[in-house]
C-alpha positions as CSV (number, residue, x, y, z in Angstrom):
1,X,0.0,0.0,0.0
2,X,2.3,2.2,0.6
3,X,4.0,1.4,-3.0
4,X,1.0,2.4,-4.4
5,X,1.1,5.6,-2.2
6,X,4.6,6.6,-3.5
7,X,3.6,6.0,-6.9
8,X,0.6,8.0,-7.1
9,X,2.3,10.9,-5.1
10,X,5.0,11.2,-7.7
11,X,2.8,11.0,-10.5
12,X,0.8,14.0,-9.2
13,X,4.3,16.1,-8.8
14,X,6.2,15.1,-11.2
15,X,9.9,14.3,-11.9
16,X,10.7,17.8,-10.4
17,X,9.1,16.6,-7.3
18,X,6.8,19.9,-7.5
19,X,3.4,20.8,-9.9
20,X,4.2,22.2,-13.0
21,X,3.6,25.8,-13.9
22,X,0.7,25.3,-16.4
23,X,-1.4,21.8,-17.0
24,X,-4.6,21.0,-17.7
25,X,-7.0,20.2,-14.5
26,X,-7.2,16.6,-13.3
27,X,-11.1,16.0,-13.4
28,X,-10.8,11.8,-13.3
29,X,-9.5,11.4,-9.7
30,X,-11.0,8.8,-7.5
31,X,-8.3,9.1,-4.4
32,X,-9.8,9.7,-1.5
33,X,-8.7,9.6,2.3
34,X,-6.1,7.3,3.6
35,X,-5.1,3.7,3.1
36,X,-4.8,3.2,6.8
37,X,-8.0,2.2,8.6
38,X,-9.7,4.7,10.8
39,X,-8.0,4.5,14.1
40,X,-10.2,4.6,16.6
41,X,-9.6,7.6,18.7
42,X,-9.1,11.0,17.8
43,X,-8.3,14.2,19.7
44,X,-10.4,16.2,21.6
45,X,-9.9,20.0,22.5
46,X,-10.8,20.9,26.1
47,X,-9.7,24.0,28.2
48,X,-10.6,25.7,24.9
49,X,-11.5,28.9,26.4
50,X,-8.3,29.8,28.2
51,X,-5.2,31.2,26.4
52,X,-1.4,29.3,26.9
53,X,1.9,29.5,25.5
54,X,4.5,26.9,24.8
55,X,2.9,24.9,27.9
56,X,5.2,21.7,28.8
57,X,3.5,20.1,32.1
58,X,0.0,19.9,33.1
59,X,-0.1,18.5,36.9
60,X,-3.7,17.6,39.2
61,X,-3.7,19.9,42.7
62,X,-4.5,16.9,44.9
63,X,-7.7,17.3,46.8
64,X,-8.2,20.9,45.6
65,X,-10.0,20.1,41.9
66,X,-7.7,22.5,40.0
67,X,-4.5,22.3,37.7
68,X,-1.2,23.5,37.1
69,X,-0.3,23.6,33.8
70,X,3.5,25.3,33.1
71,X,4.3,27.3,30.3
72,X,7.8,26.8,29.2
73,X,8.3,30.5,29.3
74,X,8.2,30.5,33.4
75,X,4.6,30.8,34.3
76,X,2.6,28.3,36.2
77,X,-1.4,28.9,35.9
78,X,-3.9,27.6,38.1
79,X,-6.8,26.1,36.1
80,X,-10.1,25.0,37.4
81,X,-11.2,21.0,36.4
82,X,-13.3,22.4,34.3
83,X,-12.8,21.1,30.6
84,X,-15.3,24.1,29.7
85,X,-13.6,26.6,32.3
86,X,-12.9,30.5,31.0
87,X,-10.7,30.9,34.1
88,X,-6.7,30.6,34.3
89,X,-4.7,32.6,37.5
90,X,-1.3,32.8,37.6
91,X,0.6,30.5,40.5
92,X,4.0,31.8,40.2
93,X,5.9,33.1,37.3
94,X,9.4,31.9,37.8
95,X,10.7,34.3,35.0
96,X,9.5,36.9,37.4
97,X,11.8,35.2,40.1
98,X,14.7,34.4,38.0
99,X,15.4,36.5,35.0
100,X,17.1,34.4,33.2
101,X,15.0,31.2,33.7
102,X,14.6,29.5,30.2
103,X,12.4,26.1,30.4
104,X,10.1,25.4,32.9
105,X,9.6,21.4,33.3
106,X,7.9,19.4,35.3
107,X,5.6,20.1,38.6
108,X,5.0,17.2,41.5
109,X,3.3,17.5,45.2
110,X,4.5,16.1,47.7
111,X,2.4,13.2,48.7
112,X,1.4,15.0,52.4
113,X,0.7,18.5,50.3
114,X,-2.6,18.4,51.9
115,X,-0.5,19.0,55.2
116,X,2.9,20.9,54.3
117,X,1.6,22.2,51.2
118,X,4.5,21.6,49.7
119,X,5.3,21.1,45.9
120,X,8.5,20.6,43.9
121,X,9.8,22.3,40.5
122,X,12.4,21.7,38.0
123,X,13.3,24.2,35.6
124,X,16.6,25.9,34.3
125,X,18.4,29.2,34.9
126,X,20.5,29.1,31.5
127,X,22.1,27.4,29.4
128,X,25.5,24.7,29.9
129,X,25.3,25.9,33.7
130,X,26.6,23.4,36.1
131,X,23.8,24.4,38.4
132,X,21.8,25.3,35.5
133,X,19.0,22.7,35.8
134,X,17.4,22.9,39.0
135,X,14.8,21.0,41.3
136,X,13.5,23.4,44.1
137,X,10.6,23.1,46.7
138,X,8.3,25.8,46.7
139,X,5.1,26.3,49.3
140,X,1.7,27.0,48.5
141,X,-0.1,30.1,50.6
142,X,-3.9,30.0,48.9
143,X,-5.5,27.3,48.0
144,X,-7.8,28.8,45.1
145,X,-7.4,29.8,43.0
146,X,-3.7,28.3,43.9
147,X,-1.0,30.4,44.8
148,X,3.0,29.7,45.2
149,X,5.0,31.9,47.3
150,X,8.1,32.8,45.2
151,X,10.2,33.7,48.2
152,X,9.2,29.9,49.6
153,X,11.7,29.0,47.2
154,X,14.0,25.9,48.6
155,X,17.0,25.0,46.1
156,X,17.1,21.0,46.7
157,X,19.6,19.8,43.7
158,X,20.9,21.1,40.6
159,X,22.7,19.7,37.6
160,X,24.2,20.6,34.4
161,X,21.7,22.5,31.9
162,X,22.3,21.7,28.5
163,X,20.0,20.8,25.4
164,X,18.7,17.1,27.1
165,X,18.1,17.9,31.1
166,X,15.3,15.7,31.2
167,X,13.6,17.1,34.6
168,X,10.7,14.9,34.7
169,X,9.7,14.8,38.4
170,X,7.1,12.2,40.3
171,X,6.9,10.8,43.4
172,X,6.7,6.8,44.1
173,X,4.2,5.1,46.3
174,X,7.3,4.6,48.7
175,X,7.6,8.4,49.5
176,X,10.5,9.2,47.5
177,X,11.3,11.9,44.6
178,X,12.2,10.4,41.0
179,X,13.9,13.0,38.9
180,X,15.0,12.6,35.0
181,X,18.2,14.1,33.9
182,X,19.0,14.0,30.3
183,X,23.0,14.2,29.1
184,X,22.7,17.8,28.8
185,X,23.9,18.1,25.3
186,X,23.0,18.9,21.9
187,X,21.3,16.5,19.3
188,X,24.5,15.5,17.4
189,X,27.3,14.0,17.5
190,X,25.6,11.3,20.6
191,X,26.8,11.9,23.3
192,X,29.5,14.0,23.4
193,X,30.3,14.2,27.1
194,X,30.4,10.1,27.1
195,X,28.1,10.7,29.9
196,X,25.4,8.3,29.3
197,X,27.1,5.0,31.1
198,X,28.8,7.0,33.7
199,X,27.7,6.9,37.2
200,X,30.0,9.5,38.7
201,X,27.6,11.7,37.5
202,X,24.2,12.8,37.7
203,X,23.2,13.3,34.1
204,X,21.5,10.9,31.7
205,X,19.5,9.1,34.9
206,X,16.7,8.8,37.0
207,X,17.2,10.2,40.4
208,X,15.8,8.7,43.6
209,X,15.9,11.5,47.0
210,X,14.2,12.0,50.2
211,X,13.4,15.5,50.5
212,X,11.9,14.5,54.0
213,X,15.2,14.4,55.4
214,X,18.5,16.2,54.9
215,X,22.5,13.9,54.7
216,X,25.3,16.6,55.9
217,X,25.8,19.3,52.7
218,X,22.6,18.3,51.1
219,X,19.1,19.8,50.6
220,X,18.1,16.0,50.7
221,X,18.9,12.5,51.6
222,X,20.1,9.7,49.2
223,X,17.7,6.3,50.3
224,X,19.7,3.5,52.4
225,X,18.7,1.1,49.5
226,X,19.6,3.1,46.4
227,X,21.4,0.5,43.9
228,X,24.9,2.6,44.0
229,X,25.1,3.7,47.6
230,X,28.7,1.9,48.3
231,X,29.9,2.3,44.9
232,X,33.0,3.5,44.6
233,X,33.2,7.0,43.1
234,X,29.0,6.8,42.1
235,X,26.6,9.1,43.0
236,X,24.4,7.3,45.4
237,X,21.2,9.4,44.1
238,X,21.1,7.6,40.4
239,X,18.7,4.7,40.8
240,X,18.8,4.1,36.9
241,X,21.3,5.3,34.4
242,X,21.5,4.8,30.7
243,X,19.2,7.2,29.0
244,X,19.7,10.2,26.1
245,X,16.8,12.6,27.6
246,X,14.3,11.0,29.7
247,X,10.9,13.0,28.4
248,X,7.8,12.3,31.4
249,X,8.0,9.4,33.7
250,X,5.3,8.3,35.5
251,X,4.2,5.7,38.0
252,X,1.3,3.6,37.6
253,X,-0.8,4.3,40.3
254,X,-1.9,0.5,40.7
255,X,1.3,-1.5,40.0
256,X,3.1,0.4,40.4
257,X,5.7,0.6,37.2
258,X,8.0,3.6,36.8
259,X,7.5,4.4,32.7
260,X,10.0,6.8,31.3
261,X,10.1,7.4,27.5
262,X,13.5,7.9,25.9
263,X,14.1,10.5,23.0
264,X,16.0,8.5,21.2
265,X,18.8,10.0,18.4
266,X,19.1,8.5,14.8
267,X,16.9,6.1,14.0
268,X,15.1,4.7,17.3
269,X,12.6,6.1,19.9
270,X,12.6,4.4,23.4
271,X,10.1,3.3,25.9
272,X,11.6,1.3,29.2
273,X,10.3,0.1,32.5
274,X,12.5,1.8,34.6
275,X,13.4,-1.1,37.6
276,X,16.3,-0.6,40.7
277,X,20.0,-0.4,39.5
278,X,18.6,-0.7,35.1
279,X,21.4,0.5,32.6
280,X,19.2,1.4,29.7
281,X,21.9,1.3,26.7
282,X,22.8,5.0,26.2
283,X,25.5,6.0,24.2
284,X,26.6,2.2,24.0
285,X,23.3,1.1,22.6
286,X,20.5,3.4,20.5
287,X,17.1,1.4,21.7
288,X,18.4,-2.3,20.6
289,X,21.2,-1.2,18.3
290,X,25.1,-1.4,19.0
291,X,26.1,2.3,19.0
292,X,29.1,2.4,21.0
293,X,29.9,-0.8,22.6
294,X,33.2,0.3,24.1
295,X,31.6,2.8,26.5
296,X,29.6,0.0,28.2
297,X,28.9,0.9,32.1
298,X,29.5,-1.1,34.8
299,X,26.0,-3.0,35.0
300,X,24.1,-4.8,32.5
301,X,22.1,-3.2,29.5
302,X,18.3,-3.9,29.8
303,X,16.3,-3.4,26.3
304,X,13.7,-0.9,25.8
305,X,9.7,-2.4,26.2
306,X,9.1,-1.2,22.8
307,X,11.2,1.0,19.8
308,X,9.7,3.1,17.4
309,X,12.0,4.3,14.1
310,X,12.0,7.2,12.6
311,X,9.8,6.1,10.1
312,X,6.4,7.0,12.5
313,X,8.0,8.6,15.2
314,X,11.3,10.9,16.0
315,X,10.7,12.1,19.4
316,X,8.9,10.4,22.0
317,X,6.9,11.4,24.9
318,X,6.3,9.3,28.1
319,X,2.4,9.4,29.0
320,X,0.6,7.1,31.4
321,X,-1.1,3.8,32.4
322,X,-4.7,4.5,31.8
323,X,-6.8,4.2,34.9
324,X,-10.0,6.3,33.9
325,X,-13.8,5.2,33.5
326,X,-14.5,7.2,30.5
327,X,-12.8,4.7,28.2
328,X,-12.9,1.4,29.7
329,X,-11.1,-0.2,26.7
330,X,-8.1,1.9,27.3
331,X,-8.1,0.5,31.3
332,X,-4.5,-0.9,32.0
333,X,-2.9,0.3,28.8
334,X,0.4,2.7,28.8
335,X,-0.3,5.6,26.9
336,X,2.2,7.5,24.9
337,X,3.0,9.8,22.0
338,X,5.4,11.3,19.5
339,X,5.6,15.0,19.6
340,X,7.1,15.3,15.8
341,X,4.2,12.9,14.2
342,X,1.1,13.3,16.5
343,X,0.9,9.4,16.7
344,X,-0.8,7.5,20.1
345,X,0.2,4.3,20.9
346,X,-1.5,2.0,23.7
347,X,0.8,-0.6,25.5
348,X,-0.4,-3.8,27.8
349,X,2.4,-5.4,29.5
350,X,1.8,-8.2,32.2
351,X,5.1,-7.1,34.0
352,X,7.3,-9.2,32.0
353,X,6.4,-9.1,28.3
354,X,3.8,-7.3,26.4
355,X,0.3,-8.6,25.8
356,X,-0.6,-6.4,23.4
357,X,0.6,-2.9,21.4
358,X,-1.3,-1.3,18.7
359,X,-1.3,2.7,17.6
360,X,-4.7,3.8,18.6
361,X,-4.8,8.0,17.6
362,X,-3.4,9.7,14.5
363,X,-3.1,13.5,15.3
364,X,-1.7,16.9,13.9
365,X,-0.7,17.7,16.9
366,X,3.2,18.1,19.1
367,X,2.4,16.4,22.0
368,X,4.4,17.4,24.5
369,X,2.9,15.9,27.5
370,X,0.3,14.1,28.8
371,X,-1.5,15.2,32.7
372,X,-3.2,12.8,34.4
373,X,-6.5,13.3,36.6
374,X,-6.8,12.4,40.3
375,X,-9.6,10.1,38.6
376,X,-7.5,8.7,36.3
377,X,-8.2,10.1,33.0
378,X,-5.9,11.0,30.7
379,X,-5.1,14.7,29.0
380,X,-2.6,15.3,26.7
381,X,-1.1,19.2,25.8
382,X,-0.1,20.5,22.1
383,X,3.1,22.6,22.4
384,X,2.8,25.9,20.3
385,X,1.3,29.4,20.3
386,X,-1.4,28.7,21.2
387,X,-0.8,25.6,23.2
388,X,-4.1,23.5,23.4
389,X,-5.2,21.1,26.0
390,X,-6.8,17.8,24.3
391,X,-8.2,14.3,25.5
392,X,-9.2,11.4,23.3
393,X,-12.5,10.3,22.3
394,X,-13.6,7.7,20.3
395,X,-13.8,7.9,16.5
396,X,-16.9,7.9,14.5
397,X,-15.3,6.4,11.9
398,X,-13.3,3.6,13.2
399,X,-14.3,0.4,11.6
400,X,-15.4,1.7,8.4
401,X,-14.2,0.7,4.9
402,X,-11.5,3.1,3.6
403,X,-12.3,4.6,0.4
404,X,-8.9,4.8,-0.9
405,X,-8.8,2.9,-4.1
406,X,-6.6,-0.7,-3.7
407,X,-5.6,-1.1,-7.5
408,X,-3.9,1.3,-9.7
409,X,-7.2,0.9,-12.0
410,X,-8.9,2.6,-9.1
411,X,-7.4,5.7,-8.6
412,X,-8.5,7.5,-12.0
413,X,-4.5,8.2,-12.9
414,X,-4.6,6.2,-15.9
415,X,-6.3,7.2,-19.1
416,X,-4.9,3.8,-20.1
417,X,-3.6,1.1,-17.4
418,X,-2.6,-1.2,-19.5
419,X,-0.6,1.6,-21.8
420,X,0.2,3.1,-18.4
421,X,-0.6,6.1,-20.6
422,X,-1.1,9.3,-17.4
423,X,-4.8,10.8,-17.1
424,X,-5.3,14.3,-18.7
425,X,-3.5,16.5,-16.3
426,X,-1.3,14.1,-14.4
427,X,2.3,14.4,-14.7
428,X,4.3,11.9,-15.5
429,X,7.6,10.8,-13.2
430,X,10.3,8.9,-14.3
């Protein structure tokens, strides 16, 4: 099918690859929508009727039925759970705070918020900074709409900033902060600090802290039973290593997983169950491929759950385990995107393989994130001006025969098939 595709694309441009100047009009075609099948959900706007920027997090205020949704230029808003809502207040703007912040990431409340009102923040202060990318704990002082005190501000770690920091933030059932760092460089050439199987660092991991408690010199503690707490020359705080830029992790809130999709570089996007002590391949492997074997790390390499190539998606984004009511179909299924292609991909996996994996949304959108209700249902944000909140919802076409013709005889392009003699204003393409 997609043969066909090719060929009847070229025909229609021509061996110049564009239309010609002057042709006669092409009155015989029968091509009509896609050869794929409907898939079956599509994208829903929501939040229409509030106005946001470049927005790259949208978090639930537990207990208090609102949102924060960050905008990537340093303000937070407080949103109503309202998909119809008109109303958006301004939490804290960290540009206000810190002049030159330049990427606002991620947002996660502590799990006793309802008590300390406590909430953590990672975002950067510039660019190839040592302390550039930063993870700070701020304090709420009004509950609605919500409202961070800037001067609450708590620096807890920082780490190199660079073009991959990662700085996805959740918290585990067991108490603990999990951070993402990426390996703080630019797309090409991989790697260039060889950082990615190094664990005398913190970049390229997922970071496991207690910010309940404070070690000597620290704004936190590292966990007795973090995988590299006696060794030598590691920092204790990695709890997996191994990854290129870590974009969205996520816990399932009934199993428990830790998800973490992997931006991957040249040809393969990366999704991994992130487990105690995991290497995940980075710069030694891209996904399943041998990239550079000689800068193997000092554990073993586990393989991503599932690789994309560049041929449907080119830079991932972490989502979810759907655990919702509104689409019962979806209910255990990991859900995750592509922010260059717009695809949606449902994952089961029993734990130890997967049961079943199939693309389930096909959208124009760059999704950037997904946010996930205290309900369980699942909201995904396209990154622009304007950025737009969206949900899925099931397609009224999915199931239905394609129209798209099946045999070149079909398509109108041939005056002659046989001849292979081009309809009236088609373009021939050598």
């Amino acid at each position: 099918m997609r043969r066909l595709g090719s060929l009847i694309l070229g025909l229609m441009l021509g061996s110049t690859g564009v239309f010609a100047q002057t042709r006669v009009a092409w009155t015989t075609s029968r091509i009509h929508g896609t050869p794929e099948p409907p898939k079956p959900f599509v994208a829903e706007q929501v939040f229409g009727k509030i106005t946001l920027a470049n927005a790259l997090d949208m978090v639930p205020v537990p207990g208090l039925n609102q949102w924060l949704i960050a905008e990537n230029g340093g303000k937070i808003w407080a949103v109503p759970n309202d998909i119809d809502t008109a109303q958006a207040d301004v939490a804290i703007d960290l540009k206000a705070l810190h002049p030159t912040c330049d990427h606002v990431y991620g947002i996660a409340f502590h799990p006793k918020f309802a008590e300390n009102k406590q909430l953590f923040i990672t975002y950067t202060n510039g660019d190839k900074l040592d302390d550039g990318s930063r993870l700070s704990r701020f304090k709420v002082v009004r509950d609605s709409p919500l409202q961070i005190d800037p001067a609450s501000e708590e620096i807890i770690l920082t780490w190199l900033s660079g073009g991959h920091n990662g700085a996805a933030v959740a918290f585990g059932a067991d108490g603990f902060l999990y951070l993402s760092t990426g390996d703080a460089e630019v797309p090409a050439p991989p790697d260039p600090r060889i950082t990615g199987q190094d664990i005398t660092d913190l970049l390229s991991s997922v970071l496991r802290i207690d910010v309940d408690r404070k070690d000597e010199g620290k704004a936190y503690a590292v966990p007795k039973d973090n995988p590299f707490v006696t060794t030598p020359h590691a920092r204790p705080e990695i709890w997996a290593y191994g990854f290129r830029n870590p974009w969205k992790i996520s816990f399932d809130r009934k199993a428990g997983n830790l998800w973490c999709g992997d931006v991957g570089w040249e040809q393969w996007e990366n999704i991994y169950l992130v487990t105690r002590g995991g290497n995940y391949g980075w710069s030694c492997m891209e996904g399943n491929n041998s990239l550079f074997p000689e800068r193997k790390g000092p554990t073993p390499i586990s393989p991503p759950v599932v690789t994309h190539g560049h041929e449907e998606a080119a830079s991932i984004t972490g989502g979810f385990v759907y655990r919702g009511a509104r689409l019962p179909e979806l209910n255990d299924a990991y859900i995750y995107a592509d922010y260059e292609t717009g695809k949606i991909w449902a994952l089961w996996h029993d734990g130890k393989q997967i049961a079943r994996h199939e693309e389930i949304a096909d959208t124009p959108h760059k999704i950037v994130t997904f946010g996930q209700d205290e309900d369980g249902e699942l909201f995904f944000i396209h990154y622009g001006t304007p950025a737009t909140v969206h949900r899925l919802a099931r397609n009224p076409n999915a199931g239905k025969t394609s129209p798209f013709p099946r045999k070149l005889s079909e398509t109108g392009l041939f005056a002659d098939v046989a001849k292979q003699t081009p309809a009236p204003g088609v373009v021939p393409f050598d």
